[in-house]
BAGUGU-12973 format. One line per 4 residues: number of its first residue (from 1); for each residue x, y, z of N, C-alpha, C. Coordinates in Angstrom, 1 decimal. Last residue first. Example, Ala and Ser with C-alpha at 12.3 -4.5 7.8 and 13.67 -1.06 7.14 Angstrom:
<nodes>
2	12.8:-2.2:7.1:13.7:-1.1:7.1:12.9:0.0:7.9 | 13.2:-5.7:7.8:12.3:-4.5:7.8:13.2:-3.3:7.8
</nodes>
This chain:
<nodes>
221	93.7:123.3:77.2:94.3:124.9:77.1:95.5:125.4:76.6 | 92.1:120.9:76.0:93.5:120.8:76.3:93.4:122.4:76.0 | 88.2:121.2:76.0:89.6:120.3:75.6:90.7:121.7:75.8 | 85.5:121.8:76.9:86.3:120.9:77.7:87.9:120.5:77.1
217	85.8:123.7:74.6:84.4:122.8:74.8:85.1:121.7:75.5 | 87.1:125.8:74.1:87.4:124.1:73.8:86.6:123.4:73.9 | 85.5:128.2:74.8:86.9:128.2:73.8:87.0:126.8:73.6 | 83.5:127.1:76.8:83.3:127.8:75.9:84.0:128.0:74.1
213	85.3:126.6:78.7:84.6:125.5:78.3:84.0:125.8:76.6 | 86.4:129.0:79.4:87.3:128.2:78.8:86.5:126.9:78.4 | 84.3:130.1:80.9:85.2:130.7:79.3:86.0:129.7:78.6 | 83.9:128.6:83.0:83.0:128.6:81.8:83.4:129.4:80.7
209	86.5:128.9:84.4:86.1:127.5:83.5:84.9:127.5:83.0 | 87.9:132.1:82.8:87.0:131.3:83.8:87.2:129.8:83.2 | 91.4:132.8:82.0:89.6:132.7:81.4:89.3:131.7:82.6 | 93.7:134.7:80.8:93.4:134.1:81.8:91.9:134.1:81.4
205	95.9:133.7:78.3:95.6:134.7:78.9:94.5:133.7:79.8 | 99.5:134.1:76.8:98.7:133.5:77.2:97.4:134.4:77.8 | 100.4:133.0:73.5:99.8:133.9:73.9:99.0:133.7:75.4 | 103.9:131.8:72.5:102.5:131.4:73.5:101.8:132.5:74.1
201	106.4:132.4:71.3:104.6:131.7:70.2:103.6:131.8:71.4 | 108.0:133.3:73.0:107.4:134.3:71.9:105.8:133.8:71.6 | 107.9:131.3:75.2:108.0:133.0:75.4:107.4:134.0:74.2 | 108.2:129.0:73.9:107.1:129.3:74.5:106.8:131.0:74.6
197	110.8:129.7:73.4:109.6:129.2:72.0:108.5:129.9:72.6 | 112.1:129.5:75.7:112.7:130.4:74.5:111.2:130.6:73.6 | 111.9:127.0:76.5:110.9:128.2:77.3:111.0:129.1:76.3 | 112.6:125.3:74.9:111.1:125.0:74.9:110.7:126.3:75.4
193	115.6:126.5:75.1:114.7:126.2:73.7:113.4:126.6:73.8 | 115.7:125.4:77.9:115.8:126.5:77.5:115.4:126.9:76.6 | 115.3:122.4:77.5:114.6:123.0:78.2:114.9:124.6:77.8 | 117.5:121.6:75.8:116.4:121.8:75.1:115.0:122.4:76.2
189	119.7:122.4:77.3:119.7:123.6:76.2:118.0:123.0:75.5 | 119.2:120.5:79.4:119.0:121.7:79.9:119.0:122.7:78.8 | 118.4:116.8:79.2:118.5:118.5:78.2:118.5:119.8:78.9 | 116.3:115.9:80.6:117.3:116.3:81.0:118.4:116.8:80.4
185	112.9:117.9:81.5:114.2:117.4:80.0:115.2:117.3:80.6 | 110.7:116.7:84.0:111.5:117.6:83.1:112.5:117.3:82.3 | 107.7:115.3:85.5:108.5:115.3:84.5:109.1:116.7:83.9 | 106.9:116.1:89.0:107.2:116.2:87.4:107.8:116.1:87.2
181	106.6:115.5:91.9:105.2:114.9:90.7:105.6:115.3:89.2 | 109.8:114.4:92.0:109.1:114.7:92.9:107.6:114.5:91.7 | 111.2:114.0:88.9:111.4:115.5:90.5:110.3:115.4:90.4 | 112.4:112.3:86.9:111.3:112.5:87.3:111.5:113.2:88.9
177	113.6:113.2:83.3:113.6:112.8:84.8:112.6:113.4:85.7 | 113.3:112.2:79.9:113.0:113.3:80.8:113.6:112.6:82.3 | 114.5:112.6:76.3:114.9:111.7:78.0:114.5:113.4:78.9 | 113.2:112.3:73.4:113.8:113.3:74.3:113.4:112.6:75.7
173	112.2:110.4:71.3:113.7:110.2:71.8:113.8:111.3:72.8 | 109.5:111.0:70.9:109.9:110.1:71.3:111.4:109.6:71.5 | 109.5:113.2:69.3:109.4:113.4:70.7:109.9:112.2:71.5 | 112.1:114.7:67.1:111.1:113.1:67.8:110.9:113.3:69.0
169	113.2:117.6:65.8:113.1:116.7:67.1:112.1:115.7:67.5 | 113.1:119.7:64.7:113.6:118.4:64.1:113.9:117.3:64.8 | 112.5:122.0:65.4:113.7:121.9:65.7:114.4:120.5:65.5 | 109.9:122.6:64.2:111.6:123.8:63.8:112.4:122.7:64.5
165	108.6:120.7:64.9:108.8:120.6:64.2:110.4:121.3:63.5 | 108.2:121.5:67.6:109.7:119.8:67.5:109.3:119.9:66.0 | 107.2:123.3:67.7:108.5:123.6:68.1:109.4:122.2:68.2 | 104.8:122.3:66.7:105.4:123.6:66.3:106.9:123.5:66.5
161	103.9:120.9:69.1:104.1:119.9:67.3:105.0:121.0:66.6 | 103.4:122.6:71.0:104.4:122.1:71.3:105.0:121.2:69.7 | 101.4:124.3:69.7:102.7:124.8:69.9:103.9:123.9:70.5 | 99.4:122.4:69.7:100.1:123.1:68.8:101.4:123.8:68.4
157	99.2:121.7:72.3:99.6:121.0:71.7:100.5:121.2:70.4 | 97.9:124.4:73.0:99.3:123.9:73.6:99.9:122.6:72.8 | 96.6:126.7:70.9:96.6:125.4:71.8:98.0:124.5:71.9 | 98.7:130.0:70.2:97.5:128.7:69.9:97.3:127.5:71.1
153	96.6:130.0:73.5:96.6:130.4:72.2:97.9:130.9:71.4 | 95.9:128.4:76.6:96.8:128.9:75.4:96.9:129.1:74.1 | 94.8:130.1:79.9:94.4:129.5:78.0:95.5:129.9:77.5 | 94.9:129.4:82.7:95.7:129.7:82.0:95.4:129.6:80.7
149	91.7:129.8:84.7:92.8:128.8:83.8:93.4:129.8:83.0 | 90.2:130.5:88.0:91.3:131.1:86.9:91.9:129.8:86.4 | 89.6:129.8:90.1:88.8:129.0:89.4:89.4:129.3:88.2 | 91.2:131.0:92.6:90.8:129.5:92.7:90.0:129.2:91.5
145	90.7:133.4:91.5:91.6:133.3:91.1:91.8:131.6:91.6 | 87.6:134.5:90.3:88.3:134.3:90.9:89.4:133.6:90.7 | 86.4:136.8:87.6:86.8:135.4:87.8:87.7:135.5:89.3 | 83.5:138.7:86.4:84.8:138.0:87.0:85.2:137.0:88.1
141	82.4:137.8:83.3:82.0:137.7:84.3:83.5:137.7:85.1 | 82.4:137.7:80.0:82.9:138.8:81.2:82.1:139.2:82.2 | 82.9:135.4:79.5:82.0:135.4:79.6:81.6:136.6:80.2 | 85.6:136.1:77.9:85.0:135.6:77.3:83.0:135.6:77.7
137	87.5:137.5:79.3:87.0:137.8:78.3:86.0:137.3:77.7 | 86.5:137.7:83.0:86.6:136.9:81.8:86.4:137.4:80.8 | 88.3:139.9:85.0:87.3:139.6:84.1:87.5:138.6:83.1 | 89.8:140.6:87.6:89.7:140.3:87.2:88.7:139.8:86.1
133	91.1:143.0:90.2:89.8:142.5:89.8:90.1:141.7:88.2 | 94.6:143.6:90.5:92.9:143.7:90.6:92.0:143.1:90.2 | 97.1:142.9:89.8:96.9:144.1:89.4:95.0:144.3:89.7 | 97.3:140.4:91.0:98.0:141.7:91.6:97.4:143.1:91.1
129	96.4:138.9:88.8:95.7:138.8:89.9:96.0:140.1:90.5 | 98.7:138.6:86.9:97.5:139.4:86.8:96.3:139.8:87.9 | 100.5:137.7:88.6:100.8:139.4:88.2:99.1:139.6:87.6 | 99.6:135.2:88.9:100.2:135.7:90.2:100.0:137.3:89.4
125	99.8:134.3:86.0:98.4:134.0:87.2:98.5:135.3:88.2 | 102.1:133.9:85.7:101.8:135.3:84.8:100.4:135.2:85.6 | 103.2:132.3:87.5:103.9:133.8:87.8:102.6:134.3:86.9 | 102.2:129.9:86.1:101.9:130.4:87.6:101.6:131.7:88.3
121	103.3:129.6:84.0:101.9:129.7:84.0:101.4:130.7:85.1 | 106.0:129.5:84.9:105.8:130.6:84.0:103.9:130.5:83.8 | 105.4:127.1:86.0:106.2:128.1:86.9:105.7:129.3:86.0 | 105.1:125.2:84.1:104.3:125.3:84.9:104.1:126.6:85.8
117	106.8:124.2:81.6:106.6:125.8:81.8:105.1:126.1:82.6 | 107.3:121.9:82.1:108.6:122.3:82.6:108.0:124.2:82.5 | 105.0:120.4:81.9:105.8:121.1:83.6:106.9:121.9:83.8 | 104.9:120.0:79.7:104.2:121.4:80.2:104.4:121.5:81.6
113	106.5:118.4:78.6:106.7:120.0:78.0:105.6:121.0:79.0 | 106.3:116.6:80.5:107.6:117.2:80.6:107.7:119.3:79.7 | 104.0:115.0:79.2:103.7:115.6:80.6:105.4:116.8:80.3 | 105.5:114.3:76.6:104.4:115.3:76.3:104.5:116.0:77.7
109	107.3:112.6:77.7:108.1:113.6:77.1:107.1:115.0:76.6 | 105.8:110.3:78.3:106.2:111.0:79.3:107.1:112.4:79.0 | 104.9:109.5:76.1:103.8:110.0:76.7:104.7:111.4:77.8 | 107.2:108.9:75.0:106.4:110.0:74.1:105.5:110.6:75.1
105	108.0:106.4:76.3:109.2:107.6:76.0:108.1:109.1:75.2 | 105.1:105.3:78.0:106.3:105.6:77.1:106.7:106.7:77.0 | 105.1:103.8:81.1:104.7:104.3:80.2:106.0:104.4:79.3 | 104.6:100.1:81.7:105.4:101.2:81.7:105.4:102.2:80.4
101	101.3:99.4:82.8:102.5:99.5:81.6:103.0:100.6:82.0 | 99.6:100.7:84.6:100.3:99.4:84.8:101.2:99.4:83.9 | 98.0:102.4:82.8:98.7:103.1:84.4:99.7:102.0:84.9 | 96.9:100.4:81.3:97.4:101.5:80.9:98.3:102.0:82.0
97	94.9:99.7:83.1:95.9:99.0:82.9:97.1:99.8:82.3 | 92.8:101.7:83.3:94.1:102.0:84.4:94.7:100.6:84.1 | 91.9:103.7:80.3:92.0:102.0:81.6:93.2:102.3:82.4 | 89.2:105.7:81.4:90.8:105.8:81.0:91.2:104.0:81.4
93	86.4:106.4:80.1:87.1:106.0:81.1:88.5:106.0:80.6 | 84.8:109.1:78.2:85.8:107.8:78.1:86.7:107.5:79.4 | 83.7:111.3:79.1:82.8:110.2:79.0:83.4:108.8:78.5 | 84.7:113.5:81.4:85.4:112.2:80.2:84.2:111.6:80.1
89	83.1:116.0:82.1:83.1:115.0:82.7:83.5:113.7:80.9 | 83.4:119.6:83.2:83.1:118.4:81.5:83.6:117.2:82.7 | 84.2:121.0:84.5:83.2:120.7:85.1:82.6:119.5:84.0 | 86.9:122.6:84.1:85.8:123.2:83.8:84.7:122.8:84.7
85	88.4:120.6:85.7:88.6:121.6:86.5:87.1:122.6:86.0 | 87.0:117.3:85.0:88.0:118.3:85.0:87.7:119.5:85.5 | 87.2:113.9:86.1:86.0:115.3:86.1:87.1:116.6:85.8 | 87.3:110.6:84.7:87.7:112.3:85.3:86.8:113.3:85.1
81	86.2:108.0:85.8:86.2:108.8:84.8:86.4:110.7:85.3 | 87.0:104.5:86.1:87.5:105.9:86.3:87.2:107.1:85.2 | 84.4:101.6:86.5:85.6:102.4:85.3:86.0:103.8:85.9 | 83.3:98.4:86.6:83.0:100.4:87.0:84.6:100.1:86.3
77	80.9:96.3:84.8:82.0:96.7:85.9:82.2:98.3:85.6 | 78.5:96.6:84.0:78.9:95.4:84.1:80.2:95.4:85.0 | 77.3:98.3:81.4:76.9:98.4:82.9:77.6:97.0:84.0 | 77.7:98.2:79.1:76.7:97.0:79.1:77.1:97.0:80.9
73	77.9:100.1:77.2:77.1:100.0:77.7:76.4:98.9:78.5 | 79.6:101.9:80.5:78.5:101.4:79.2:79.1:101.0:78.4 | 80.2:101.3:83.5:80.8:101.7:82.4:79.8:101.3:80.9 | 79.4:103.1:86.6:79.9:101.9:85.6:80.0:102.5:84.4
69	82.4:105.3:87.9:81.0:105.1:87.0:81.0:103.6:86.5 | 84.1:107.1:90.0:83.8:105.9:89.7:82.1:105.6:89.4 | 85.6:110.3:89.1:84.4:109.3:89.6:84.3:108.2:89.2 | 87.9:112.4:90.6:87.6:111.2:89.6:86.6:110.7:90.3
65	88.5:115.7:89.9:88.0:115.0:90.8:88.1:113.9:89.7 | 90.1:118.2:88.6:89.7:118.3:89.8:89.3:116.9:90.7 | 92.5:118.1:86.4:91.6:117.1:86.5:91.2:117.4:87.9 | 93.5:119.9:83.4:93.5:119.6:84.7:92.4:118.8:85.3
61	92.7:120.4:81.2:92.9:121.7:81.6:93.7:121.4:82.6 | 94.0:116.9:80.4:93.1:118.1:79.5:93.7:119.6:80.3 | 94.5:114.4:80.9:95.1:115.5:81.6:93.9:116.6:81.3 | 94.4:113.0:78.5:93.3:112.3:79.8:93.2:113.9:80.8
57	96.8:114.1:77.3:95.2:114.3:76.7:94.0:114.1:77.5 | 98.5:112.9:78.4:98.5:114.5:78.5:97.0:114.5:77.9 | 98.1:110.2:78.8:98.1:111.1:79.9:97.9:112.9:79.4 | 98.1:108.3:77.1:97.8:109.1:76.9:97.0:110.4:78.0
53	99.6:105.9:78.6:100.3:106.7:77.9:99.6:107.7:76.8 | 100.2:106.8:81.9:99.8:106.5:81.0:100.0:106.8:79.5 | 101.7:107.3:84.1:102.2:106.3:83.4:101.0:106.0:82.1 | 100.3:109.1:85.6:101.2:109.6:84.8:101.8:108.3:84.2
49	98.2:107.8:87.4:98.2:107.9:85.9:98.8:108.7:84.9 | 99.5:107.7:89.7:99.8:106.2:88.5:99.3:107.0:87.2 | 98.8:110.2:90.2:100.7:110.0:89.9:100.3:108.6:89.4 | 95.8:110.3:90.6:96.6:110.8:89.8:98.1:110.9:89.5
45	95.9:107.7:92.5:95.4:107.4:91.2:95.9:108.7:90.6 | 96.8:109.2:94.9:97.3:107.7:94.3:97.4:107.3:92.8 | 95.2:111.2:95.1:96.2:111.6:94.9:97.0:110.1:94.2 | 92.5:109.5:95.5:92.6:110.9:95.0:94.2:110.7:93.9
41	93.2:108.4:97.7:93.3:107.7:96.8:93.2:108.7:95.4 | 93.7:110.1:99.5:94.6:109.9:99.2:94.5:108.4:97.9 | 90.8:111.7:99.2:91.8:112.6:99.1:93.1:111.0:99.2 | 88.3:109.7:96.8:88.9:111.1:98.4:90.4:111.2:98.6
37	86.9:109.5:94.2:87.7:109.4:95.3:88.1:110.2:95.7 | 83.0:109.6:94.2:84.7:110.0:93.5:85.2:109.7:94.6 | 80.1:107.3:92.6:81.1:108.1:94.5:82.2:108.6:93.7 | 79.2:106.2:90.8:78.5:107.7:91.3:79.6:108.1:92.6
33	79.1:103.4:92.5:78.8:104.1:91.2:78.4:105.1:91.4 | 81.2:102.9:94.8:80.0:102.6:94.2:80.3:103.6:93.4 | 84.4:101.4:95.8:84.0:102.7:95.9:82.3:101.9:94.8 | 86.6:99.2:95.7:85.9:100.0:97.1:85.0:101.4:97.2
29	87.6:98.9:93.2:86.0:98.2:93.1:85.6:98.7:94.9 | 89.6:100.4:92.8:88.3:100.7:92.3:87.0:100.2:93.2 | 91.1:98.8:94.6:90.9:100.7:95.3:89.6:100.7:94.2 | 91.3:96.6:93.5:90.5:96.6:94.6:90.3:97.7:95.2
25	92.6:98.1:91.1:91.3:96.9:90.9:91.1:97.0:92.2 | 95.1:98.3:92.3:94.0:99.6:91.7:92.8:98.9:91.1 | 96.2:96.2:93.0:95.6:97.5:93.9:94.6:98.2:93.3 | 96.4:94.4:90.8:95.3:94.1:91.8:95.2:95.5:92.7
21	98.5:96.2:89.6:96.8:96.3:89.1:95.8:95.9:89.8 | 100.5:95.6:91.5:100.0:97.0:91.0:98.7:97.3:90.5 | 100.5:92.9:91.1:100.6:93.0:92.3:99.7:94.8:92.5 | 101.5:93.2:88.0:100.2:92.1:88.7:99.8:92.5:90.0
17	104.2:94.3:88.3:102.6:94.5:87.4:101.5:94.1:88.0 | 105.4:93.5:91.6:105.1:93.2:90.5:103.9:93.8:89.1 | 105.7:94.8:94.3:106.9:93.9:94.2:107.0:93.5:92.2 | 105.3:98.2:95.0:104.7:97.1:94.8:105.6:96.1:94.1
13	104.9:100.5:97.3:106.0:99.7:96.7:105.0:98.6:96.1 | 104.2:103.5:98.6:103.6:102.5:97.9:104.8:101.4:97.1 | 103.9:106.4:98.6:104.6:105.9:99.5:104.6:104.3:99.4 | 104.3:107.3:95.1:104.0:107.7:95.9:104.7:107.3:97.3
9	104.5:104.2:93.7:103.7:105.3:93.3:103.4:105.8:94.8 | 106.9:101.9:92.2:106.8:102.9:93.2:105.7:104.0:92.4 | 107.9:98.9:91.4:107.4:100.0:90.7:106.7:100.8:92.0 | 110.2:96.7:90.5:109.6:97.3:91.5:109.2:98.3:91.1
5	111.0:93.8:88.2:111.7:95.3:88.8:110.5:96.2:89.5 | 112.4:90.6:88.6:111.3:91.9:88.4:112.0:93.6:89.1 | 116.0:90.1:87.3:115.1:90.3:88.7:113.9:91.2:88.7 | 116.4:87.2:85.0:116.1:88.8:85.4:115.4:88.8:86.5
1	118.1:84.4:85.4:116.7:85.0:85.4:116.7:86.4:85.9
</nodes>
């Protein structure tokens, strides 16, 4: 008989599936309708829900806050619904059973393409900031640098479907590992590739979260 295998989130061991879902079934149901979670359940629930397997899309710009809402329509049990960094609110809960299956080889290879050029987001943040005052193109109001998003043009998705198209690559076969909260290739010629790609095709530039609500209407930068 196979030995269950143990699944770790954070400082958190849990012996089984079952054992993992009753947590996050009784971390939900300790909260009312309309409350978000505080800072270590906060953090709990966003590394389980890297096992989701439509995490990069639940992800969107980034996810500032989760609120526990019931859930329509039939108001009957509560559900997680992310608040993103714009201020759009999912009106699709996410099931956190989902966060209980082990994710998959695709989901976790999506998180992977954009941690791995999280650093290069950061820096070009960091140099524009340096140079002064800052404006949104979009709503040209200026932007502080705690509320600054990275936009990518084209849309990140795009350019990621772009670059496994040139290079004939299933996403679903590329092996990531997991350092600390991110996913990276352990490919080091296809990590180089991805930044290679990124460097030409990815326009990036800096927009409020009302510019950027604007350009997506709450979706993926």
């Amino acid at each position: 008989m196979s030995k269950r295998k143990r699944i770790y989130v954070l400082d958190k061991e849990f012996k089984s599936k079952k054992d993992f879902e009753e947590y996050i079934r009784k971390l939900r149901d300790s909260y009312h309708d309309g409350e978000f979670l505080i800072d270590a359940d906060f953090e709990f629930m966003m590394t389980a829900l890297e096992r989701h397997e439509n995490f990069d899309e639940i992800i969107g710009d980034g996810i500032a806050k989760i609120m526990i809402r019931l859930v329509l329509p039939y108001n009957n049990h509560l559900g997680f619904f992310p608040v993103r960094r714009d201020g759009s609110i999912d009106s699709n809960n996410f099931s956190f059973l989902k966060c209980v299956d082990t994710p998959s080889l695709a989901a976790l290879a999506k998180k992977a393409f954009r941690d791995e050029v999280e650093e290069i987001k950061a820096r070009f943040k960091r140099k524009i900031f340096m140079r002064g005052p800052v404006i949104c193109p979009i709503t040209k109001k200026k932007i502080r640098i705690e509320e600054a998003i990275v936009h990518h043009e084209p849309k990140f998705e795009n350019l990621r479907t772009a670059f496994l198209l040139e290079k004939n690559i299933k996403i679903e076969h590329i092996k990531v590992k997991h350092i600390s909260s991110f996913y990276l290739f352990e490919d080091k010629s296809l990590k180089n590739d991805w930044i290679a790609w990124h460097d030409v095709h990815a326009h990036l530039l800096i927009v409020s979260y009302e510019g950027h609500k604007i350009l997506h209407a709450g979706g993926t930068p």
